[in-house]
BAFI-3210 file (N, C-alpha, C; in Angstrom, 3 decimals, decimal comma, padded with zeros to 6 digits):
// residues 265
n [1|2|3|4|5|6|7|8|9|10|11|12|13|14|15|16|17|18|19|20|21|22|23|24|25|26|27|28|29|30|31|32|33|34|35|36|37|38|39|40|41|42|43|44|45|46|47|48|49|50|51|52|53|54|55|56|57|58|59|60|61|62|63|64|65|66|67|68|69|70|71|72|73|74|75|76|77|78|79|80|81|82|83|84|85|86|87|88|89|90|91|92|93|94|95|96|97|98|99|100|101|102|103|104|105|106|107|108|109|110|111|112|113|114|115|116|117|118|119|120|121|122|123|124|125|126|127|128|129|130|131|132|133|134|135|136|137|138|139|140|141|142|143|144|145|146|147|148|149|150|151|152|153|154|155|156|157|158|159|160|161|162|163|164|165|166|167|168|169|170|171|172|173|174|175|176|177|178|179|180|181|182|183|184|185|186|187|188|189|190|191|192|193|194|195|196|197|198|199|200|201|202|203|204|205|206|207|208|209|210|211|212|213|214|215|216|217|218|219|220|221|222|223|224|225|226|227|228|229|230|231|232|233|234|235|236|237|238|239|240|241|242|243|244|245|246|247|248|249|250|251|252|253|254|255|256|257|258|259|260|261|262|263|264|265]
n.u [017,891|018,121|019,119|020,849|021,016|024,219|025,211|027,917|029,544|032,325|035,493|038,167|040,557|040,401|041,433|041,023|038,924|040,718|041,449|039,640|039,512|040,161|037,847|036,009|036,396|036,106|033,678|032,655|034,013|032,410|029,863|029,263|027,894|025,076|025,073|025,007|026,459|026,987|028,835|029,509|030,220|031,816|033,027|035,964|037,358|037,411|039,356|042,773|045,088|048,489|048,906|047,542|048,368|050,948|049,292|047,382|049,014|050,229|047,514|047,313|049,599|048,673|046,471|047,843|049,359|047,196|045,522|047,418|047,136|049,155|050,943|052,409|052,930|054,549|053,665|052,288|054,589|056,247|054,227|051,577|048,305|045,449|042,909|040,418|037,814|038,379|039,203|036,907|035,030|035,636|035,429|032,801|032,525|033,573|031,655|029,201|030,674|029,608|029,195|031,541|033,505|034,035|035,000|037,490|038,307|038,101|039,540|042,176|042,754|042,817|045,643|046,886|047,337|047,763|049,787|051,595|052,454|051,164|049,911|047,036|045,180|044,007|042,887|044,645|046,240|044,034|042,452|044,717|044,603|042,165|042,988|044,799|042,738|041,568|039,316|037,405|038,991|038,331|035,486|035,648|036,997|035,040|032,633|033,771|034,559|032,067|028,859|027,221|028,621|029,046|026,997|026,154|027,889|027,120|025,133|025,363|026,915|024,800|023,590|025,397|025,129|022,620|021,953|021,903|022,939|025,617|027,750|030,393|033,031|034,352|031,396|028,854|025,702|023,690|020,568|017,986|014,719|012,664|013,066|014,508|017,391|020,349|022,855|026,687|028,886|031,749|035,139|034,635|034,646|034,968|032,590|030,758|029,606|028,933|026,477|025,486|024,602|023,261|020,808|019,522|018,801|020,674|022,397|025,155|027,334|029,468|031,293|033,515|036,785|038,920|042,292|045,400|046,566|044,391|042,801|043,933|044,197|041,033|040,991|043,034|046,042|047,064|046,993|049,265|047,288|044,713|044,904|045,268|042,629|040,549|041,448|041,829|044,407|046,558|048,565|051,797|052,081|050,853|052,231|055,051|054,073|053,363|056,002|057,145|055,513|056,668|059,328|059,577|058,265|055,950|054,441|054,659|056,325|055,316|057,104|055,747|056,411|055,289|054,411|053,514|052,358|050,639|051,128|050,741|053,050]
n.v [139,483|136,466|133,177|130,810|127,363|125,282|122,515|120,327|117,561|115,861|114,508|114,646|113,323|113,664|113,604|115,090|117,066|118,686|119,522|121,333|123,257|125,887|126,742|126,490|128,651|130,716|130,552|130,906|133,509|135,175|134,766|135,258|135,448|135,135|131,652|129,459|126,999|123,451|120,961|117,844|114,940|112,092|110,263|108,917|106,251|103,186|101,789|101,611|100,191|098,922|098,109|099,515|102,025|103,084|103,301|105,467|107,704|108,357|108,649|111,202|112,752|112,945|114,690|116,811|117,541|118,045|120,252|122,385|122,502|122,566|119,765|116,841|114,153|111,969|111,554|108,911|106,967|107,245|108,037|107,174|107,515|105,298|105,619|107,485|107,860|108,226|111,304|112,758|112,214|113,709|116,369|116,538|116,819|119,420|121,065|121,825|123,917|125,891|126,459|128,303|127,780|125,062|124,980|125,936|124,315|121,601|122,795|122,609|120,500|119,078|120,860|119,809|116,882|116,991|118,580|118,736|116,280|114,675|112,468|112,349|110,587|109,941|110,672|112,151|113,316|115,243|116,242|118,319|119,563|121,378|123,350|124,998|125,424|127,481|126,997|126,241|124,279|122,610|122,404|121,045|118,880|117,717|117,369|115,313|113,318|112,157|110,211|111,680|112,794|110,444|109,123|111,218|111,436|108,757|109,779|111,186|109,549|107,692|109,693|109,749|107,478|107,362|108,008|108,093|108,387|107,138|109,635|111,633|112,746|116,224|116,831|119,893|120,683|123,282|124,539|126,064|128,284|127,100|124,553|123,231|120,675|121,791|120,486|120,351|118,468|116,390|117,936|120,294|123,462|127,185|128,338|126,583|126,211|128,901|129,273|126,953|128,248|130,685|129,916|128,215|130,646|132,625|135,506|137,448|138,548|139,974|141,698|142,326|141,106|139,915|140,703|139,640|139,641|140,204|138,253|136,142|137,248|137,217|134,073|133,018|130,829|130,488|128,441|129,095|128,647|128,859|132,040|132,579|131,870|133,461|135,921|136,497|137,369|136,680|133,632|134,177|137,178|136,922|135,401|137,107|139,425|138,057|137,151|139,257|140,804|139,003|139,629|142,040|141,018|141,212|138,922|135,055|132,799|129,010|126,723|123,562|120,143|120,022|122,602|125,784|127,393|130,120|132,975|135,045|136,802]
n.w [133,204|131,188|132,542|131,394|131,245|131,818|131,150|131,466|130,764|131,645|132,691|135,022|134,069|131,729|128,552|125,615|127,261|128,241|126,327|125,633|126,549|126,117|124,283|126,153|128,122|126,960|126,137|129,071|129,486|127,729|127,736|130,478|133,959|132,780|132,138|133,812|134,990|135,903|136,574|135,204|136,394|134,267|134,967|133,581|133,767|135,938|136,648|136,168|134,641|134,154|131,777|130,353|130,157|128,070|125,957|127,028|127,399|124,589|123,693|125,067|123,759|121,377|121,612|122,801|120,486|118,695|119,715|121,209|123,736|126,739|128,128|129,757|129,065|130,752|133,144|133,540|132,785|135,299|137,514|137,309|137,393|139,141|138,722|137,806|138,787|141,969|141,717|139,861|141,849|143,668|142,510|142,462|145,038|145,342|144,098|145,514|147,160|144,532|141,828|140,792|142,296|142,287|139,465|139,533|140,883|139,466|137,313|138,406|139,010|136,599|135,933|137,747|136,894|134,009|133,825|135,410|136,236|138,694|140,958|141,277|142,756|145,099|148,471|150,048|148,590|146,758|148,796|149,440|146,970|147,003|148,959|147,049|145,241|146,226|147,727|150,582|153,102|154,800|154,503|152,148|152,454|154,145|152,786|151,247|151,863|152,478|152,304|150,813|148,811|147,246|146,779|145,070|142,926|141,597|140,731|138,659|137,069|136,442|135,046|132,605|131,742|130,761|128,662|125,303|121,456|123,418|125,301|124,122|125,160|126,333|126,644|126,316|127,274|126,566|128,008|127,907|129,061|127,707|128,070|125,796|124,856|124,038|122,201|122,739|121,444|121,790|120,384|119,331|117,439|118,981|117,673|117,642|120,630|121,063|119,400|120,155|122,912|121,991|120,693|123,217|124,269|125,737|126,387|125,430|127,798|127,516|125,137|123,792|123,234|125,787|127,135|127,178|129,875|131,137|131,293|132,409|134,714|135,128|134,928|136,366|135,772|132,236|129,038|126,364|123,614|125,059|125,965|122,770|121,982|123,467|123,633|120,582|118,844|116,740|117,022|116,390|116,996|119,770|121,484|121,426|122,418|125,075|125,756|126,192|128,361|130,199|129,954|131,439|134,077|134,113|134,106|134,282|132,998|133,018|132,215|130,416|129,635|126,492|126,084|127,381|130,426|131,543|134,179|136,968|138,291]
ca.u [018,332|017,925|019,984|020,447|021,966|025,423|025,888|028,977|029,897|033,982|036,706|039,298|041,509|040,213|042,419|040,173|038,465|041,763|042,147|038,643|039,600|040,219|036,084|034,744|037,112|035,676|032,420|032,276|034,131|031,511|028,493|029,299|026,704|024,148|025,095|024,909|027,286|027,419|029,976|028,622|031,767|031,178|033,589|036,017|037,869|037,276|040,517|043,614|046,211|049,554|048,718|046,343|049,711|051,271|047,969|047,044|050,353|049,678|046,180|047,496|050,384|047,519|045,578|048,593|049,454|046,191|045,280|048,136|047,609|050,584|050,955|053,478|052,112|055,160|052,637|051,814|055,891|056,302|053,553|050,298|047,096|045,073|041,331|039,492|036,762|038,489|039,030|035,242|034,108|036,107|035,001|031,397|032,295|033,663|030,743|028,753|031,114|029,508|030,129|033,159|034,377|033,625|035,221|038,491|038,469|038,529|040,535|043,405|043,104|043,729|046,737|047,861|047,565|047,904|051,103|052,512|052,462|050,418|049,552|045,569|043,704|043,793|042,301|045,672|046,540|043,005|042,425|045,848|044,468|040,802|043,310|045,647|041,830|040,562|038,184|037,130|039,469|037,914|034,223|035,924|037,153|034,095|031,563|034,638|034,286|030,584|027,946|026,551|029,625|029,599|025,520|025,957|028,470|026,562|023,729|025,941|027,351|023,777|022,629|025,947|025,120|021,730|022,224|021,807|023,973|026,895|028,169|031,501|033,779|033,653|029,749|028,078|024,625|022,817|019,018|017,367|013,437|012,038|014,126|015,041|018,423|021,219|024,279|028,192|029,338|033,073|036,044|034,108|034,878|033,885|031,138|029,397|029,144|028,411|025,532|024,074|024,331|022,057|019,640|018,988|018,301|021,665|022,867|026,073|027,412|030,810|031,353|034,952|037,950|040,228|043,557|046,118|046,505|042,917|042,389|044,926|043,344|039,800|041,268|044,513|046,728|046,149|048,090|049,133|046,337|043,867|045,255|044,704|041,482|040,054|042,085|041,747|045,225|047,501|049,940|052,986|051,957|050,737|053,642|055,656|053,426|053,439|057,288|057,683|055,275|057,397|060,547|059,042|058,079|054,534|053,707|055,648|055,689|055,411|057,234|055,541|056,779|054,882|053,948|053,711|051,170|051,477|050,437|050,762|054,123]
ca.v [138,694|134,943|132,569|129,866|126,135|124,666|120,865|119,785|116,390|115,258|113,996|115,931|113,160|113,664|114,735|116,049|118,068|119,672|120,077|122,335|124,275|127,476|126,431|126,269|129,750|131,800|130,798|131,330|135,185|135,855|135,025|134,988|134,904|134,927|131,030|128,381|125,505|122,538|120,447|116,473|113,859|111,119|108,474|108,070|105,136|102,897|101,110|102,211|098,478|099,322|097,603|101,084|103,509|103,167|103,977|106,636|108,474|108,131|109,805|112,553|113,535|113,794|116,100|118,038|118,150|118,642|121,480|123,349|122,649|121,964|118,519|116,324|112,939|110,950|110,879|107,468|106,549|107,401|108,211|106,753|107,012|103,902|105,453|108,614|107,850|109,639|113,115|112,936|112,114|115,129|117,665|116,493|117,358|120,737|121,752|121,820|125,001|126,916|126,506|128,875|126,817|123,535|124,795|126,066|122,716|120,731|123,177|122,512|118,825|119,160|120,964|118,744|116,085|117,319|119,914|118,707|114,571|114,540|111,243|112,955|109,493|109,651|111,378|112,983|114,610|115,830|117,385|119,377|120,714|122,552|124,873|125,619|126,236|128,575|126,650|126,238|122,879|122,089|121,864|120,133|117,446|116,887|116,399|114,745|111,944|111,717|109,347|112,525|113,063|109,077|109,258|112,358|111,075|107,861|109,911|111,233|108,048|107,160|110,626|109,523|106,066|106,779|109,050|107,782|107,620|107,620|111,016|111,868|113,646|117,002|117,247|120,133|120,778|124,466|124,221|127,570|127,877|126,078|123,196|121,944|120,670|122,455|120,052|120,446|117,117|116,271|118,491|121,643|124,956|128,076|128,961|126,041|126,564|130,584|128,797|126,490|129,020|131,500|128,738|128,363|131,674|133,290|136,704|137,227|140,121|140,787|141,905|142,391|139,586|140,288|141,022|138,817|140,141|140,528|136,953|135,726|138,020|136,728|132,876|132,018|130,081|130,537|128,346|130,169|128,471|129,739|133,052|132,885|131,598|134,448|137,371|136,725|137,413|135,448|133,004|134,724|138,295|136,819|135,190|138,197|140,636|137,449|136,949|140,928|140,651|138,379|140,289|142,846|141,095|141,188|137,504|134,331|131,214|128,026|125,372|122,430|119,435|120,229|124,152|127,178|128,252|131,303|132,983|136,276|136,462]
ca.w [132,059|131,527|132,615|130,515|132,318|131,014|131,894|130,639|131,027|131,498|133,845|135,074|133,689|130,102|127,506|124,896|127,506|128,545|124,882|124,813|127,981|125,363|123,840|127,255|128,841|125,988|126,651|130,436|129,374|126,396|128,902|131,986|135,016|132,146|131,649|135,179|134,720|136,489|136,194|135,452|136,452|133,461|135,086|132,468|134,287|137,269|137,266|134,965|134,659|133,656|130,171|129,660|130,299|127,085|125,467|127,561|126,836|122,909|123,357|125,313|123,352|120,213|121,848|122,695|119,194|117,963|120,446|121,090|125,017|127,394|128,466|130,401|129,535|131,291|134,200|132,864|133,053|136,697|138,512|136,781|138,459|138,899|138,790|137,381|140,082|142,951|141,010|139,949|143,161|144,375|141,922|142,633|146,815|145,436|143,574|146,724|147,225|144,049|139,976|140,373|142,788|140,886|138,268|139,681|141,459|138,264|136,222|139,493|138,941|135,174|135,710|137,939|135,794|132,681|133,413|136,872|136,691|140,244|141,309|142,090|143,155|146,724|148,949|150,936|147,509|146,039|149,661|149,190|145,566|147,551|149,048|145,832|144,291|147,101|148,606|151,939|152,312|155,837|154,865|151,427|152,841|155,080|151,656|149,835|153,157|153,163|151,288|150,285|147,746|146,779|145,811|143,739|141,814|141,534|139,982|137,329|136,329|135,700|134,293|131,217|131,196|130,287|127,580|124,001|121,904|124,489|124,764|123,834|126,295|126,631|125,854|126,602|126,703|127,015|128,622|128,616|129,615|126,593|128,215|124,950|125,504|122,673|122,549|121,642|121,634|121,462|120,209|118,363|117,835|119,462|117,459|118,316|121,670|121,046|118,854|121,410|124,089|121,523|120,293|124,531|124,891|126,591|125,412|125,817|128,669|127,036|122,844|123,466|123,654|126,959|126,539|127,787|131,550|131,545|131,118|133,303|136,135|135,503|135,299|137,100|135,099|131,121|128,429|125,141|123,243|125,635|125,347|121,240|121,673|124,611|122,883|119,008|118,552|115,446|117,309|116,815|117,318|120,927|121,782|121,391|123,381|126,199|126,563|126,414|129,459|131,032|130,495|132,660|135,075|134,629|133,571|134,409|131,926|133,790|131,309|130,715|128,582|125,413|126,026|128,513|130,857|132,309|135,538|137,072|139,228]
c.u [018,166|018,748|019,960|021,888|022,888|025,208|027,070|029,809|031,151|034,146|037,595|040,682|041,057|040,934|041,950|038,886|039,437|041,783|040,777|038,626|039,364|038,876|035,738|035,597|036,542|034,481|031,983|032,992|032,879|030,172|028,653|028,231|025,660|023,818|025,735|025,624|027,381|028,138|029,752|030,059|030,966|032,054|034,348|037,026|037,824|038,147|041,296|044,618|047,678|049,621|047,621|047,079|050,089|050,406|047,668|048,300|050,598|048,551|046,646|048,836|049,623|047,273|046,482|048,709|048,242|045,738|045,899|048,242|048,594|050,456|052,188|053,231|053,546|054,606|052,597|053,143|056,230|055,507|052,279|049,171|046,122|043,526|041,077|038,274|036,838|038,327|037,725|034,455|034,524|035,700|033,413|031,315|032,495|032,754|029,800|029,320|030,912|029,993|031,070|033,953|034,668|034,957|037,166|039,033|038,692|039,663|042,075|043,618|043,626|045,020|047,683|048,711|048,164|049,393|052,300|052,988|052,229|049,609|047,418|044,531|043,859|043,626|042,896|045,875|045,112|042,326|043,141|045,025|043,123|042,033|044,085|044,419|041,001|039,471|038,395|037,642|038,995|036,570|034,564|036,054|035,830|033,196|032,862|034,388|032,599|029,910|027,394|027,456|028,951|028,101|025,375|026,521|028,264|025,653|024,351|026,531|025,942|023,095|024,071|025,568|023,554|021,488|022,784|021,557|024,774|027,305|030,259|032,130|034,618|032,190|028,829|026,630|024,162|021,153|018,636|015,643|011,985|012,268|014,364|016,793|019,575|022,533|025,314|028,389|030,936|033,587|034,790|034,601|034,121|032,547|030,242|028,799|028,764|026,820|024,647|023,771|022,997|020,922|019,085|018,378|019,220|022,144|024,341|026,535|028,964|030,647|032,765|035,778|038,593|041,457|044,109|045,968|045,418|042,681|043,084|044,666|042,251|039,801|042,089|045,212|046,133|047,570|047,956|048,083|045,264|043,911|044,603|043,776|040,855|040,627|041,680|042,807|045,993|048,917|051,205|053,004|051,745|051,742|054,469|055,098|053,671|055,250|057,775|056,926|055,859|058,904|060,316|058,342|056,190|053,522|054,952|055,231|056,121|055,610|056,729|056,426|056,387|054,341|054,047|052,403|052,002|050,644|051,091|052,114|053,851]
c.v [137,208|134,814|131,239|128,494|125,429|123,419|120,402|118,695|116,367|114,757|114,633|115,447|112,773|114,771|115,710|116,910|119,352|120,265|121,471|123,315|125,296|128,018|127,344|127,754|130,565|132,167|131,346|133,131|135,431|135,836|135,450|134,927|134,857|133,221|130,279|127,383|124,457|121,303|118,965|115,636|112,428|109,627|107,937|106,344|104,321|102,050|101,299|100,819|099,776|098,986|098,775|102,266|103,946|103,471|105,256|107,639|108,515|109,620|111,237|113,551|113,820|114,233|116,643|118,674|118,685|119,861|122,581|123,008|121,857|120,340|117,780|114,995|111,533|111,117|109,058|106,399|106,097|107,696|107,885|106,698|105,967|103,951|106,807|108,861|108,764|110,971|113,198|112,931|113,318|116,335|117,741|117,445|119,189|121,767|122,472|123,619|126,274|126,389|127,183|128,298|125,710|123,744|124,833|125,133|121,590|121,380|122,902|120,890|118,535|119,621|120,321|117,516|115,879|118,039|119,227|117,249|114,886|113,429|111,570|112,006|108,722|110,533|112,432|114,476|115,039|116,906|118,595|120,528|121,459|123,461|125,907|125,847|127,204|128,183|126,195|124,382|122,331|121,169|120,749|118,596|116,207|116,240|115,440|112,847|111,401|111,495|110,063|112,782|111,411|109,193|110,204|112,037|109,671|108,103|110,654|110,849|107,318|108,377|110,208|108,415|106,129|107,921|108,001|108,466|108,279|108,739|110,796|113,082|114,993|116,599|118,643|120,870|121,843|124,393|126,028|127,283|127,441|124,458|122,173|121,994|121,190|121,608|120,811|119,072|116,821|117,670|119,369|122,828|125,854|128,131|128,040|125,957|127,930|130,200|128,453|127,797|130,168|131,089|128,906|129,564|132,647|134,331|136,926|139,062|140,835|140,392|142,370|141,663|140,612|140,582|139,977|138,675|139,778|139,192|136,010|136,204|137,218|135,070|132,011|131,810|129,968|129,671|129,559|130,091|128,913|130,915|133,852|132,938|132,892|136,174|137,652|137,090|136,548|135,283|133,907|136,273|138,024|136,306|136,080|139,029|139,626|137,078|138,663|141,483|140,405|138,842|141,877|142,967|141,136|139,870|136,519|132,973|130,361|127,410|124,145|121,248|119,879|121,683|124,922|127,382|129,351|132,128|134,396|135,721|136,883]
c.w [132,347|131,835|132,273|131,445|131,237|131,808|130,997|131,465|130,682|132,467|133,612|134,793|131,906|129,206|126,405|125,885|128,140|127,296|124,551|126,009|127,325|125,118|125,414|127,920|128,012|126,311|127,762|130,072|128,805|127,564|130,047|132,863|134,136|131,244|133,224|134,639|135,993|135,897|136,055|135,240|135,513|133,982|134,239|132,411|135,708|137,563|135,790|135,663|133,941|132,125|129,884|129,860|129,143|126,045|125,755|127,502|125,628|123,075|123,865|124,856|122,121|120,679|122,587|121,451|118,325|118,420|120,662|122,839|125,890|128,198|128,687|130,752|130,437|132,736|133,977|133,094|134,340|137,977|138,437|137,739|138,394|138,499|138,358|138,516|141,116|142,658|140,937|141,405|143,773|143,447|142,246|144,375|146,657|144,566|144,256|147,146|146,048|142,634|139,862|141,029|142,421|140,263|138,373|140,393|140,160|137,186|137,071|139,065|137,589|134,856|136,411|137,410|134,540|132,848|134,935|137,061|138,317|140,124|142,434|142,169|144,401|147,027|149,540|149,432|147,045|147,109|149,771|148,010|146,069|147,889|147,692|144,936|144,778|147,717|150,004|152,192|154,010|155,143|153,548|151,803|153,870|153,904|151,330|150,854|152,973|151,973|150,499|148,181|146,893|146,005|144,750|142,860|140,859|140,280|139,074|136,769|135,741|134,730|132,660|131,051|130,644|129,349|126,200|122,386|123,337|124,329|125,087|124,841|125,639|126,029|127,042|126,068|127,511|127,273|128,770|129,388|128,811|127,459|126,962|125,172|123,644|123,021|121,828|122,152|121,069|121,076|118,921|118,835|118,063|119,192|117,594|119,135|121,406|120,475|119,588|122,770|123,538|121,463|121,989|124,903|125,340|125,558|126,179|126,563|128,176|125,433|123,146|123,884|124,423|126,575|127,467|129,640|132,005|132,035|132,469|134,573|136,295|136,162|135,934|135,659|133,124|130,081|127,189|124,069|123,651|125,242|123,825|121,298|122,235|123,571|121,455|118,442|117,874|116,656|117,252|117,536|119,382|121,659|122,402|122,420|124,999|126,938|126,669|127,934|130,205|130,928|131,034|133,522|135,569|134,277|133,897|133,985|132,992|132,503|131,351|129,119|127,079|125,028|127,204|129,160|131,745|133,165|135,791|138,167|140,772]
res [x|x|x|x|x|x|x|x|x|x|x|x|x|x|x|x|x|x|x|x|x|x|x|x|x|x|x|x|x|x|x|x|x|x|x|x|x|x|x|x|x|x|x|x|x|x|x|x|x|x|x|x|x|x|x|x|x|x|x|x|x|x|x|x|x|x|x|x|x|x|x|x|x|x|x|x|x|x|x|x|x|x|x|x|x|x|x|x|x|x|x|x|x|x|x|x|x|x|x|x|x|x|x|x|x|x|x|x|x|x|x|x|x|x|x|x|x|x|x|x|x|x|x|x|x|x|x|x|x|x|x|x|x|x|x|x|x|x|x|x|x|x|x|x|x|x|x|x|x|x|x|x|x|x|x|x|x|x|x|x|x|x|x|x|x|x|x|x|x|x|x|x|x|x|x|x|x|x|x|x|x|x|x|x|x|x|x|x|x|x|x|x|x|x|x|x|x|x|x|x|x|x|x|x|x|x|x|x|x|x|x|x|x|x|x|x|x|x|x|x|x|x|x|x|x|x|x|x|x|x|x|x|x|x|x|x|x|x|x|x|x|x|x|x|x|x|x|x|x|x|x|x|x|x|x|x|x|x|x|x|x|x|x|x|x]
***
């Protein structure tokens, strides 16, 4: 079967790409190994002032509300991070370890961020989050140290900066062996990614939505929006089936300020 190439451009302190986590979790179920992702760090800050807090705690309580996903923006209050740079530069060292590793390397930094207020722009803490994503946190820390990391992430600060127009965070773009490139650009729904991924060429290896558990097995940590999105289940009906999980023990909600993720106990 083909395999058709994902590039999807973010930062792992971008709020509207936390907000398309559900988009982009559907997609990687619906294809799976029949769709290569690499993960492109766009840089979305190289120095955060305390006069860009009160802002940045605005945007990310909209795209809670607009999304549905959990968020705990008094990060910004008490523990604000000063740069986006480090995280990117560290998801770039843990790519090196594999697109599933990549990925569970950036989806760790988002929940840090996004659900935990974790101060993730130094090097002591972003080394901690390779082991809480399963990676090999020795040889991590050796790319995350070396020029090798600092040039790669160099060359995908120039592969967004030279992209016209500017792309909008999330963006991704499907490449099959036409190489014409199929974008999603910004906040879209599913079917546009199911779209570009066809247009490329990629057939998809699963025709049936997961069930809750299922999902939560394949991905770690799932919020309830995810959930809806991956399952196809109506909001309340899922709900219900997920705290009836969890009063037996077989699911355990992690509260966050603005919603639930939930994790296997």
């Amino acid at each position: 079967m083909m395999t058709v190439e994902l590039r999807y451009y973010t930062d792992p302190a971008c709020e509207r790409s936390w907000g398309a986590e559900p988009q982009l979790r559907r997609l990687l179920w619906e294809f799976g190994d029949r769709i290569s992702p690499r993960w492109v760090m766009a840089g979305l800050a190289r120095t955060l002032e305390p006069v860009d807090h009160a802002a940045n705690l605005a945007r990310w309580l909209e795209a809670a509300a607009a999304t549905g996903m959990p968020c705990d923006p008094r990060l910004w209050l008490s523990n604000p991070i000063s740069s986006t740079y480090p995280a990117c530069q560290a998801v770039v060292a843990a790519r090196e370890q594999g697109p599933e590793a990549g990925y569970r390397y950036l989806r760790g930094l988002r929940e840090g961020l996004f659900c935990e207020r974790l101060k993730l722009d130094h090097i002591d803490s972003l080394v901690a989050r390779a082991g809480v994503a399963g990676l090999d946190r020795g040889r991590f820390e050796i790319d995350l140290r070396s020029n090798a990391s600092i040039e790669a992430f160099g060359a995908d600060l120039e592969e967004v900066r030279a992209t016209e127009p500017p792309l909008p965070l999330p963006t991704a773009v499907l490449i099959g062996t036409d190489e014409e490139p199929h974008e999603v650009r910004g906040a879209q729904p599913y079917d546009a990614y199911r779209a570009a991924a066809l247009a490329a060429g990629a057939t998809p290896l699963e025709q049936r939505r997961p069930e809750p558990l299922e999902a939560i097995e394949r991905f770690g940590r799932c919020a309830t929006a995810e959930l809806a999105e991956l399952s196809g289940r109506p909001g309340p009906v899922l709900e219900a089936e997920l705290w009836a999980l969890a009063r037996d023990w077989r699911l355990k909600p992690v509260p966050v300020l603005t919603g639930i993720l939930w994790e296997l106990p």
